[in-house]
N, CA, C and O of each residue as an XYZ file, in Angstrom:
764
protein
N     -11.554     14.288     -4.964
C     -11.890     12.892     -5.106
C     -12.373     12.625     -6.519
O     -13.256     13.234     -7.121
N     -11.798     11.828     -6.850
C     -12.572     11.304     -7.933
C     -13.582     10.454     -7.935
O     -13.872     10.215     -6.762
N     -14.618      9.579     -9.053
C     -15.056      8.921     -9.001
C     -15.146      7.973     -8.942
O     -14.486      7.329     -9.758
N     -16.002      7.213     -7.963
C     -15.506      5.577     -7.386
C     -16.474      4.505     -8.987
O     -17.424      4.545     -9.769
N     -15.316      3.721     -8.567
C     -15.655      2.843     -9.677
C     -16.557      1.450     -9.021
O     -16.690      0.980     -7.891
N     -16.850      1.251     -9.797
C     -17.808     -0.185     -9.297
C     -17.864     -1.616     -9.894
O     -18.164     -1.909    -11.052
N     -17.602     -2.246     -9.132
C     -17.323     -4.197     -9.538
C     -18.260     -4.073    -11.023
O     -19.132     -3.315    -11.445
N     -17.430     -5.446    -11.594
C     -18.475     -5.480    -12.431
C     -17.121     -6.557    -13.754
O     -15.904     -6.420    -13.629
N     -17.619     -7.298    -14.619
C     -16.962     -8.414    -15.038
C     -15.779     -7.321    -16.357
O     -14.724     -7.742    -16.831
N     -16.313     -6.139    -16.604
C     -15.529     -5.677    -17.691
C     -14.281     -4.412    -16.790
O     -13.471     -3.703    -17.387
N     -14.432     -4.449    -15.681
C     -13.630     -3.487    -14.680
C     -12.165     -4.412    -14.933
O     -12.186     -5.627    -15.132
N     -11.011     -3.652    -14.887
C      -9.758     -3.600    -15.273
C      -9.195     -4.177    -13.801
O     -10.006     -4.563    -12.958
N      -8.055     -4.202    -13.603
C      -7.596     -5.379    -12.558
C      -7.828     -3.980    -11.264
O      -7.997     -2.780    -11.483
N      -7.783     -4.415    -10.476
C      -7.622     -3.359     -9.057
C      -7.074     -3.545     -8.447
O      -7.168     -4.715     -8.078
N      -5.779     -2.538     -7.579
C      -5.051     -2.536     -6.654
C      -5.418     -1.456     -5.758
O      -5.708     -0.306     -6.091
N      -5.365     -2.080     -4.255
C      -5.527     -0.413     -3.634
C      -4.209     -0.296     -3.164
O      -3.744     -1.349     -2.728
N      -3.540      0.604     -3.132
C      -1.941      1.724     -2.776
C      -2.493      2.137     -2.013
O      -3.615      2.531     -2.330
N      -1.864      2.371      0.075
C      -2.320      3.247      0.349
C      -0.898      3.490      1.148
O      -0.113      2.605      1.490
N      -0.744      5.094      1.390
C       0.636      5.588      1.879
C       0.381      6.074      3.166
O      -0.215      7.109      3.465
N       0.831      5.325      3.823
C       1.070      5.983      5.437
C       1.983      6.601      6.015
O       2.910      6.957      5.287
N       2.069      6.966      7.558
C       3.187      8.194      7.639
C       4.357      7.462      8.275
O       4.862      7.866      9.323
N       4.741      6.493      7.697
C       6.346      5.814      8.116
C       6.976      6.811      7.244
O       6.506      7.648      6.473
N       8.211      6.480      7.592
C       9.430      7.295      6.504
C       9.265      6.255      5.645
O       9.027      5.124      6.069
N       9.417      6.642      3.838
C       9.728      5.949      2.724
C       8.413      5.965      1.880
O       8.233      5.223      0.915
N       7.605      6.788      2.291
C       6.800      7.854      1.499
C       6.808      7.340     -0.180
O       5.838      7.031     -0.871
N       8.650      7.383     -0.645
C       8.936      7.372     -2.209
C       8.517      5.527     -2.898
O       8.350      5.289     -4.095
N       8.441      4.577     -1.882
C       8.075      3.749     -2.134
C       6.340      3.403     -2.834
O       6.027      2.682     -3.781
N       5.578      4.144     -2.028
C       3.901      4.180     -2.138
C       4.077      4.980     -3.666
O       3.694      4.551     -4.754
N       4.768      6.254     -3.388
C       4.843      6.406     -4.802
C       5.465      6.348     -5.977
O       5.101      6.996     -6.958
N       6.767      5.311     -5.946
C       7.062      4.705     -6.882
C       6.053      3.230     -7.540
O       5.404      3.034     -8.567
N       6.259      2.709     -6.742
C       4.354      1.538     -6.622
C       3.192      2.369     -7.817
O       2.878      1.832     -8.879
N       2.705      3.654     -7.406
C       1.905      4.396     -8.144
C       2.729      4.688     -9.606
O       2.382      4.361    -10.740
N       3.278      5.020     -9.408
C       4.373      5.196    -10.808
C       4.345      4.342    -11.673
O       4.075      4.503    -12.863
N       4.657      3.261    -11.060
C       4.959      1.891    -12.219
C       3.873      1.555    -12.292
O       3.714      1.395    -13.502
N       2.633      1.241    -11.629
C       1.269      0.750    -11.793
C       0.624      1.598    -13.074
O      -0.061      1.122    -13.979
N       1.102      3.233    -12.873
C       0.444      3.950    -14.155
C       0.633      3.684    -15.407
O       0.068      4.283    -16.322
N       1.481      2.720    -15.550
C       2.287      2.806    -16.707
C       1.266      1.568    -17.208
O       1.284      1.400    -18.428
N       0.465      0.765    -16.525
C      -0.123     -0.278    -17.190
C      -1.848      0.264    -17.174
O      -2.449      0.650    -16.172
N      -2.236      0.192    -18.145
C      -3.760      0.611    -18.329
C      -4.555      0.036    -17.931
O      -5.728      0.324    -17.697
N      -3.685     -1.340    -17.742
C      -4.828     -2.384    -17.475
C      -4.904     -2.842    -16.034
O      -5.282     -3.920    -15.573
N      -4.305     -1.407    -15.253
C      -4.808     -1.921    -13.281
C      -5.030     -0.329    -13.172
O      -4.491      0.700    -13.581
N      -6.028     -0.679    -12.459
C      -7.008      0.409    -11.843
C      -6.492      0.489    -10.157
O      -6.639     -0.296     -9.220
N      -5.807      1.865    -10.282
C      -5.001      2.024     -9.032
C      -5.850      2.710     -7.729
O      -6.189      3.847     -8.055
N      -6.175      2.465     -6.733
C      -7.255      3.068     -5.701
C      -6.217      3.687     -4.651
O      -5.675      2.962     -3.818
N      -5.948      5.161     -4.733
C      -5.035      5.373     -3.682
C      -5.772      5.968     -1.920
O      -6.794      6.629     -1.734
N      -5.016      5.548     -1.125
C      -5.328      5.841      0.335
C      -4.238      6.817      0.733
O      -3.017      6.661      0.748
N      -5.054      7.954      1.080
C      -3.395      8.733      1.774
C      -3.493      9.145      3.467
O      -3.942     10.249      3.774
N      -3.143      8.395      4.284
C      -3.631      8.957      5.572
C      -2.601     10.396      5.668
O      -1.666     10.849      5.008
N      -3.280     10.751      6.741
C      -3.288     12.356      7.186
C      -1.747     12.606      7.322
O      -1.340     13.587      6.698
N      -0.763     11.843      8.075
C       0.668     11.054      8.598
C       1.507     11.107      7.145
O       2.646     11.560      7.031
N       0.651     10.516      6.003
C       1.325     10.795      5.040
C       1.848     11.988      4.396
O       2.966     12.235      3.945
N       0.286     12.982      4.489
C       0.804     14.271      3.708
C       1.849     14.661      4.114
O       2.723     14.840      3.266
N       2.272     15.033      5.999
C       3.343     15.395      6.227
C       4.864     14.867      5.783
O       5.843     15.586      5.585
N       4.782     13.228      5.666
C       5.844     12.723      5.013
C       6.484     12.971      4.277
O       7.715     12.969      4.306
N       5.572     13.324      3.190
C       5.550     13.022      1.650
C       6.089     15.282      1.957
O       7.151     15.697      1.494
N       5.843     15.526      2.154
C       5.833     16.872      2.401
C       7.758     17.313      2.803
O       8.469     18.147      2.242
N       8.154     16.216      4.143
C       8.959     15.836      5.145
C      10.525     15.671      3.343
O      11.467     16.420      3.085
N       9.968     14.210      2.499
C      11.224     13.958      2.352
C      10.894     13.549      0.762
O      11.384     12.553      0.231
N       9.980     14.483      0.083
C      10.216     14.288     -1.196
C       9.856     15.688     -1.777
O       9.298     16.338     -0.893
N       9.972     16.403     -2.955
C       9.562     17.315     -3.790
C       8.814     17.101     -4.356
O       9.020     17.563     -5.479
N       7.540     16.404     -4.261
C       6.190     16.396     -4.448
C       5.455     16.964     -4.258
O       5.836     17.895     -3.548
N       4.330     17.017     -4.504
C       3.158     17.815     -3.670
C       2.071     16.630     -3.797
O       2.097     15.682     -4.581
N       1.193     16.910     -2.903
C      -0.093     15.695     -2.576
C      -1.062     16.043     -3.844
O      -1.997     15.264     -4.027
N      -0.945     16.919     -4.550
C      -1.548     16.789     -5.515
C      -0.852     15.768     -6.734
O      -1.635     14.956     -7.227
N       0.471     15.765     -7.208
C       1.013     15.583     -7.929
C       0.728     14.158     -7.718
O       0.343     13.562     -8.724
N       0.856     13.312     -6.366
C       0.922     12.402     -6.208
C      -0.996     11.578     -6.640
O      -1.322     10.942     -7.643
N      -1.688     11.890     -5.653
C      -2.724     11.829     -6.079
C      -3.346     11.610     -7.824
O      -4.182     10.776     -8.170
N      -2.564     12.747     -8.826
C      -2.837     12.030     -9.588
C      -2.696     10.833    -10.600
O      -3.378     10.482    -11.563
N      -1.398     10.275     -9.938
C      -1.096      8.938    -10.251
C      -2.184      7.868    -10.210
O      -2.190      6.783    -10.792
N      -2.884      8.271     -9.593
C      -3.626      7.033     -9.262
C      -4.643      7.424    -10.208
O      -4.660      8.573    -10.649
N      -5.713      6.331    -10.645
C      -7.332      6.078    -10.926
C      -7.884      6.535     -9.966
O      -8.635      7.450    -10.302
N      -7.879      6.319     -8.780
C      -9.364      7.025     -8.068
C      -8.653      6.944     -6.986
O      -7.772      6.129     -6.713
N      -9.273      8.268     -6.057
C      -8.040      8.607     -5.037
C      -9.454      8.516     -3.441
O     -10.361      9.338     -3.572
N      -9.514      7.876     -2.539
C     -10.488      7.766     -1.667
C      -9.874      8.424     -0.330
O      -8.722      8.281      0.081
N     -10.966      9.220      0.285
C     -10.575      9.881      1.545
C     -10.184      9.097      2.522
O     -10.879      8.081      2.522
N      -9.313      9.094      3.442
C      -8.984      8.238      4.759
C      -9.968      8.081      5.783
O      -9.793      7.361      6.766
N     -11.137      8.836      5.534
C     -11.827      8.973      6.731
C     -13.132      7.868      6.154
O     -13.708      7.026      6.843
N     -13.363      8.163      4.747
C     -14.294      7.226      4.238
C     -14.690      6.408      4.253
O     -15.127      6.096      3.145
N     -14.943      5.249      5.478
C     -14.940      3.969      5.921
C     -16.371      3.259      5.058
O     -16.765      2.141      5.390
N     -16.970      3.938      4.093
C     -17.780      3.549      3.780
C     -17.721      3.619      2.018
O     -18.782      3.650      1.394
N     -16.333      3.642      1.267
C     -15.902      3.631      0.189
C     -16.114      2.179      0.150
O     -16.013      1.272      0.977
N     -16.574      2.295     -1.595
C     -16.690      0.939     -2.100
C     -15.404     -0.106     -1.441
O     -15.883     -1.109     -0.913
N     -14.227     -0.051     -1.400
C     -13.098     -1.074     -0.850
C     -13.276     -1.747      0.681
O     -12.595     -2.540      1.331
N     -15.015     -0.756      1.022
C     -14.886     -1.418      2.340
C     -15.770     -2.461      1.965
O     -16.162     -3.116      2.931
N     -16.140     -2.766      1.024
C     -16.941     -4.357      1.102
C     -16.360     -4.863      0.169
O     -15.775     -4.270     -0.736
N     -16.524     -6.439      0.376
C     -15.909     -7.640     -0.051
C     -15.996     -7.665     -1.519
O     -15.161     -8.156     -2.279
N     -17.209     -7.021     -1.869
C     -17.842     -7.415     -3.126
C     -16.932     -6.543     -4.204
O     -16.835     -6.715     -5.419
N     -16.362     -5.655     -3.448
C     -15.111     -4.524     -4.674
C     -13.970     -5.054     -5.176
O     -12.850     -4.709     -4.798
N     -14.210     -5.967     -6.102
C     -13.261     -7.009     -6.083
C     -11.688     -5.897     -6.443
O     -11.470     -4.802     -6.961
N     -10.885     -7.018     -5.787
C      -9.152     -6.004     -6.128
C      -8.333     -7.186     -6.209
O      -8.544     -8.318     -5.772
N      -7.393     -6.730     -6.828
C      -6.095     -8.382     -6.439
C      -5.516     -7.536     -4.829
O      -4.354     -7.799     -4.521
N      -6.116     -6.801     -4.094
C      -5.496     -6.619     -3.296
C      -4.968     -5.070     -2.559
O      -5.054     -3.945     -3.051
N      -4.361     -5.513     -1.112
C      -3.415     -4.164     -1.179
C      -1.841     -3.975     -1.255
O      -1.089     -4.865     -0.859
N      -1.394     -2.828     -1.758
C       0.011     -2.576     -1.025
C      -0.083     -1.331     -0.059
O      -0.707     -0.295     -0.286
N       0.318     -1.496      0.547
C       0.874     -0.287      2.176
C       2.127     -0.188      2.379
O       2.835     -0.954      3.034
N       2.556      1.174      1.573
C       4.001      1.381      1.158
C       3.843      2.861      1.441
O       3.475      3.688      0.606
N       4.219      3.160      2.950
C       4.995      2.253      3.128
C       4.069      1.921      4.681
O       3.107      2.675      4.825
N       4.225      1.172      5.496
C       3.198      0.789      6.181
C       4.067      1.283      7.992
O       5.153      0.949      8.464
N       2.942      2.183      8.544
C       3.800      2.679      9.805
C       3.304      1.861     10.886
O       2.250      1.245     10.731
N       4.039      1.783     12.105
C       3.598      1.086     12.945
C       2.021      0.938     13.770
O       1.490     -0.116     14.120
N       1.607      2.028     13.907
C       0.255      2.702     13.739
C      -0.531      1.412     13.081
O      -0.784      0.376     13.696
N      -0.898      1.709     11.578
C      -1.310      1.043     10.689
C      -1.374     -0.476     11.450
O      -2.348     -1.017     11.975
N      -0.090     -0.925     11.326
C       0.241     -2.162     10.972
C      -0.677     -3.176     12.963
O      -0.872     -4.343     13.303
N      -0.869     -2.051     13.496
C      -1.211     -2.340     14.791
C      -2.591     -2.316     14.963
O      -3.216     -2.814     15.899
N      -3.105     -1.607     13.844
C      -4.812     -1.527     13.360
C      -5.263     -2.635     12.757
O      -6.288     -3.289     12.953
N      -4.201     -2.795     11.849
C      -4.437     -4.417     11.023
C      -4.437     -5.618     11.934
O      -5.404     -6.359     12.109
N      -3.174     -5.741     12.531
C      -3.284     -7.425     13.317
C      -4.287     -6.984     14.727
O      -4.283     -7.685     15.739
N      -5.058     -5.823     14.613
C      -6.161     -6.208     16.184
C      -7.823     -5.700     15.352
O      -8.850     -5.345     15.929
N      -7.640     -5.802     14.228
C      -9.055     -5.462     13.046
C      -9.715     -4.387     13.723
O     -10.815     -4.621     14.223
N      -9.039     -2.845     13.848
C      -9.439     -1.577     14.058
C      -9.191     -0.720     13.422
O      -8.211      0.012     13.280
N     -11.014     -0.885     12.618
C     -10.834     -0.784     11.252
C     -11.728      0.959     12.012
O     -12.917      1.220     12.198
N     -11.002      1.427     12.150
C     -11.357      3.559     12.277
C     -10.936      4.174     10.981
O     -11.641      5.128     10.651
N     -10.068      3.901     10.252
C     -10.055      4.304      9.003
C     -10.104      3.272      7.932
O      -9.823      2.088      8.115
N     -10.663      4.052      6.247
C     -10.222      3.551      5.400
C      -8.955      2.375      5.177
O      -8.960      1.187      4.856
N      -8.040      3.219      5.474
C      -6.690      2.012      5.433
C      -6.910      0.449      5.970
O      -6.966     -0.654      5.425
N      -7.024      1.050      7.605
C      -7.064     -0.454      8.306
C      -8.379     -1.149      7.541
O      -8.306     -2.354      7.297
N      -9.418     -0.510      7.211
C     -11.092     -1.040      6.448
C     -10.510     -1.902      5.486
O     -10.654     -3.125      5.486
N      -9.619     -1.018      4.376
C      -9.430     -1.940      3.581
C      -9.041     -3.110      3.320
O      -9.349     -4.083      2.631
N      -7.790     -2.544      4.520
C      -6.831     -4.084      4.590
C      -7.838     -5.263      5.185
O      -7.861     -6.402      4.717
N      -8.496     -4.909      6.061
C      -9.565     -5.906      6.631
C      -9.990     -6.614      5.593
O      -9.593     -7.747      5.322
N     -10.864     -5.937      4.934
C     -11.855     -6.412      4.351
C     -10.807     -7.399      2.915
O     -11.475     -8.085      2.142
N      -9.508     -7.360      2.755
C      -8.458     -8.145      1.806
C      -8.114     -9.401      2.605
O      -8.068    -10.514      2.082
N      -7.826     -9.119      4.170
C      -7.825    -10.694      4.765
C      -8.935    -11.281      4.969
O      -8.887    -12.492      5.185
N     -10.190    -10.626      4.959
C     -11.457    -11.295      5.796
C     -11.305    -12.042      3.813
O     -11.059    -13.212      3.521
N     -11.536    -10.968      2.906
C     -11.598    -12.056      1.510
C     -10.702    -13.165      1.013
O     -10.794    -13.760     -0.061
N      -9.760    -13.352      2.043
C      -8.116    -13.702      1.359
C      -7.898    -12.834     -0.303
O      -7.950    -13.120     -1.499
N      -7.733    -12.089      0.246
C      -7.148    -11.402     -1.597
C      -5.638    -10.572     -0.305
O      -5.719    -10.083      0.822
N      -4.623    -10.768     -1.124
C      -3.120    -10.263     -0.991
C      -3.070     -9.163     -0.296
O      -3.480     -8.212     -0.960
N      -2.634     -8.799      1.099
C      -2.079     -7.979      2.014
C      -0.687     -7.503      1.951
O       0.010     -8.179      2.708
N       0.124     -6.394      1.196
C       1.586     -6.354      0.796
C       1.274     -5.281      2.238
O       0.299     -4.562      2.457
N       2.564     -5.526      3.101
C       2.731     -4.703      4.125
C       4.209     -4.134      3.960
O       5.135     -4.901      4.222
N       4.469     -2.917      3.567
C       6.210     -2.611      3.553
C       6.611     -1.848      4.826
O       6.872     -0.645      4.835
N       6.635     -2.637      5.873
C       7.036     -1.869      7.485
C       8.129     -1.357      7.901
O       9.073     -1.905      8.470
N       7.977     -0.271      7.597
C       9.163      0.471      8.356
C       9.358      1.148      9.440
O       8.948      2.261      9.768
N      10.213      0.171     10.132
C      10.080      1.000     11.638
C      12.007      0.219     12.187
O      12.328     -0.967     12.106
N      12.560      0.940     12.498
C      13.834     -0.217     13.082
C      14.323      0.241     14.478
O      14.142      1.451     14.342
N      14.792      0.102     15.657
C      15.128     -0.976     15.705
C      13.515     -1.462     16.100
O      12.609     -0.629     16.090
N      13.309     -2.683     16.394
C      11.955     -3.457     16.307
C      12.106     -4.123     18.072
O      13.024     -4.777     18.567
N      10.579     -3.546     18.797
C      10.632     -4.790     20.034
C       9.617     -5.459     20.118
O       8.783     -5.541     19.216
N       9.541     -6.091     21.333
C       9.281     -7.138     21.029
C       7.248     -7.346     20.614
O       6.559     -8.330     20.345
N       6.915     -5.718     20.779
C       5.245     -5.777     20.870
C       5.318     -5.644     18.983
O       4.604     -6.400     18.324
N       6.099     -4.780     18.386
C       6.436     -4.939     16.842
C       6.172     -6.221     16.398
O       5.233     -6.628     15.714
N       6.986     -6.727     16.806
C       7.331     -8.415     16.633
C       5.736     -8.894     16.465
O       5.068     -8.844     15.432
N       5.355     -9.337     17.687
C       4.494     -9.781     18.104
C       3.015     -9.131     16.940
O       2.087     -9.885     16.647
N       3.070     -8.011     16.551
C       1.984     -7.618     15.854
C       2.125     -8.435     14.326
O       1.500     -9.331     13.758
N       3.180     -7.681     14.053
C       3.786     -8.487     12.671
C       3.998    -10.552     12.752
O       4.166    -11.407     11.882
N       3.917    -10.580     13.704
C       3.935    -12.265     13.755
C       1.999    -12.201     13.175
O       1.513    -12.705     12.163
N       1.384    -11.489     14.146
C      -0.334    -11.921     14.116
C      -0.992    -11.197     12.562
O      -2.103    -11.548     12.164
N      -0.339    -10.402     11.962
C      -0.532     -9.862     10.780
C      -0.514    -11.010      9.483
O      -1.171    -11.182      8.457
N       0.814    -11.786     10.270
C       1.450    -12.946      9.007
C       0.526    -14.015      9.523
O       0.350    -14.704      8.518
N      -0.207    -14.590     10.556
C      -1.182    -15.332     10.879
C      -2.645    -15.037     10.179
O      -3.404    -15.878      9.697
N      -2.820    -13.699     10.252
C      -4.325    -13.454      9.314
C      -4.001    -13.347      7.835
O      -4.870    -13.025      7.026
N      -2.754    -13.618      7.483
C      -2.320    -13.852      6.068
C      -2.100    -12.855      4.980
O      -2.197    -12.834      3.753
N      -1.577    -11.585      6.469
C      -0.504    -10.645      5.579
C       0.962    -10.808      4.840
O       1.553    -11.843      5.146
N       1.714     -9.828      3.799
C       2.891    -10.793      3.895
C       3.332     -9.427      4.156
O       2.900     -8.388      3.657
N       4.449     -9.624      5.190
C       5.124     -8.197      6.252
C       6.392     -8.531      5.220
O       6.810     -9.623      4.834
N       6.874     -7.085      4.898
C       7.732     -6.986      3.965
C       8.669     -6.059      3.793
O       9.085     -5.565      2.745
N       9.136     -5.749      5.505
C      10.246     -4.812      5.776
C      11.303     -4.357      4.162
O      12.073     -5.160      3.635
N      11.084     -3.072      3.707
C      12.051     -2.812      2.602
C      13.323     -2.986      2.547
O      13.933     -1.933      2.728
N      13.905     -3.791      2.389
C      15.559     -4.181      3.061
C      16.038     -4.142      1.240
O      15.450     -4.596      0.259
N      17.125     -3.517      1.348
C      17.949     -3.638      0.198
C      18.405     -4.953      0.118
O      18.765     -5.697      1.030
N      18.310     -5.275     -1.868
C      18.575     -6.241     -2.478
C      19.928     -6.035     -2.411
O      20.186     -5.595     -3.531
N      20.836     -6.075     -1.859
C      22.538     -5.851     -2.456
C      23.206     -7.150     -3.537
O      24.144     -7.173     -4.334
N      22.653     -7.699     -3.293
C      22.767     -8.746     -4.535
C      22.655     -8.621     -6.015
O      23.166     -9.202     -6.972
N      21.681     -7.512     -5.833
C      22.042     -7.048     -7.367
C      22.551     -5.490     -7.281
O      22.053     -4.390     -7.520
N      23.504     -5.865     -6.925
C      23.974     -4.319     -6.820
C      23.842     -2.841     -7.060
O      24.661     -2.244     -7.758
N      22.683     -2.166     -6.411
C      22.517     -0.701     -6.493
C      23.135      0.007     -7.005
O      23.700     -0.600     -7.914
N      23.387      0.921     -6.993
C      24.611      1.932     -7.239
C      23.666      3.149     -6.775
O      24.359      4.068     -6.339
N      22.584      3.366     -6.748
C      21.433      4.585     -6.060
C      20.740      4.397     -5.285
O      20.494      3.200     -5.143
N      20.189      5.116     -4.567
C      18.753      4.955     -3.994
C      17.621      4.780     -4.770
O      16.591      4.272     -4.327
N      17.771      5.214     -6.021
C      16.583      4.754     -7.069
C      16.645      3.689     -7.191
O      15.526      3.202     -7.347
N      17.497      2.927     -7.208
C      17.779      1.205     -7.703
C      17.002      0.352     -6.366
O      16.184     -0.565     -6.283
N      17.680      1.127     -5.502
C      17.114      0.504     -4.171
C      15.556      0.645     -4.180
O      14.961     -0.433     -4.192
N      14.928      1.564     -4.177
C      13.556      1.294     -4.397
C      12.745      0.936     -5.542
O      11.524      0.787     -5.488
N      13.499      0.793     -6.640
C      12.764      0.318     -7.947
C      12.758     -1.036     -7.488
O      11.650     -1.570     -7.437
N      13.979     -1.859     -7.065
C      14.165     -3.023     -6.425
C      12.951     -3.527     -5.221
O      12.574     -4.678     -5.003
N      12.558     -2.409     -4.630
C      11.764     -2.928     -3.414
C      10.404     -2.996     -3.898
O       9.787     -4.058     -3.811
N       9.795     -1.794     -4.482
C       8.784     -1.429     -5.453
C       8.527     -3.026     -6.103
O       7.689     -3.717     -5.524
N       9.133     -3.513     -7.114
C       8.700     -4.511     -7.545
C       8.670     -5.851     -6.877
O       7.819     -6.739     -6.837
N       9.583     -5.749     -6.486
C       9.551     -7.406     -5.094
C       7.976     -7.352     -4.703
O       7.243     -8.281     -5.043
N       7.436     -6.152     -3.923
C       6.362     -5.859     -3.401
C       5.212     -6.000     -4.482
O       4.090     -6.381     -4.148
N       5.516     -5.695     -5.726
C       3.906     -6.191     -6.820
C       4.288     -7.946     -7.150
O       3.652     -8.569     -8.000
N       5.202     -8.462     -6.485
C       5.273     -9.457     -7.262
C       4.549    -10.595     -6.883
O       4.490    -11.690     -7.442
N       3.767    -10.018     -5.413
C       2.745    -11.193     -4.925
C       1.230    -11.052     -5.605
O       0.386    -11.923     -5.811
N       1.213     -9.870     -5.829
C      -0.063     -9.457     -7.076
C       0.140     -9.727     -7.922
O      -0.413     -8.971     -8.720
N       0.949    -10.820     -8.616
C       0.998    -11.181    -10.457
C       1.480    -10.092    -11.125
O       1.370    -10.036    -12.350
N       2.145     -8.972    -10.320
C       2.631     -7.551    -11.576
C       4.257     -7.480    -11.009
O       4.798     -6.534    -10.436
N       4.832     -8.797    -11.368
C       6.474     -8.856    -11.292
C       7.073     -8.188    -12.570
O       8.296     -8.200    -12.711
N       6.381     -7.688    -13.376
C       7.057     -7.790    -14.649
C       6.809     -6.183    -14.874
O       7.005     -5.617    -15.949
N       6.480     -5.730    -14.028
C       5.929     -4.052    -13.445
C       7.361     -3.221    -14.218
O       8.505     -3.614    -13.991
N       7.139     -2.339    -14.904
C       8.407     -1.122    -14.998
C       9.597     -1.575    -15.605
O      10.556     -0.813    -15.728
């Protein structure tokens, strides 16, 4: 862990990233990738437990490697990290990629971990909820969560390829999704 940083008028912009154990793992950390590249956002990463295996599952990473992308990396279990109060100011979260789990903690505010804490504590402030849900095919209790997610004023943001601007990789495809997803945080212009 590193060291937690604390509010304050000269603190650099804040995002919290946190990666859960849906498939698409490379999204949370492409997000981290392009965020590093700007000095001026202070990246707070979340890795639930679901993730390591993921990230383990379908990339050549290691949880270290990833981890140090970020500014300050907070335990999942930590429900008592600065991001759990209002006062830690952030433009927000992304949850990339966000598993059904998660996303079922968020629209019923069961906040047992960090993750769901955080996200809470971003709708209870209105500051930006990026949800990237991956789960397909979808029924109808999915539905129904993700309807009450977009009611407490998440924005659910299934990763669906842009084919409009035509891919030609899977890198394109997620550099494409990656930024769609900062572009409700003011960082469209990301990478």
């Amino acid at each position: 862990m590193r060291k937690r940083s604390h509010p304050g008028p000269a603190s650099p912009t804040r995002l919290i990233v946190a990666i859960t154990g849906a498939s698409g793992a490379i999204f949370g950390i492409r997000a981290l990738e392009l965020l590093r590249k700007h000095q001026d956002v202070e990246t707070h990463l979340i890795l639930s437990p679901s993730a390591v295996r993921t990230i383990a599952e379908e990339t050549d990473r290691t949880v270290a490697q990833i981890r140090r992308l970020a500014s300050v990396v907070h335990s999942y279990k930590d429900i008592g990290a600065a991001m759990s109060s209002g006062s830690f100011r952030t433009l927000g979260m992304l949850v990339a990629p966000c598993s059904i789990k998660t996303l079922s903690g968020i629209a019923n505010a069961y906040d047992d971990n960090l993750v769901v804490r955080a996200a809470d504590v971003c709708l209870k402030e209105r500051r930006r909820l990026v949800l990237l849900l991956r789960e397909t095919p979808l029924h109808l209790g999915h539905i129904e969560l993700m309807e009450r997610a977009t009611r407490y004023g998440a924005v659910v943001m299934p990763p669906v390829p842009a084919f409009h601007l035509r891919p030609k990789t899977i890198d394109d495809i997620v550099n494409a999704t990656v930024r769609r997803a900062l572009e409700p945080f003011g960082l469209s212009r990301m990478g």
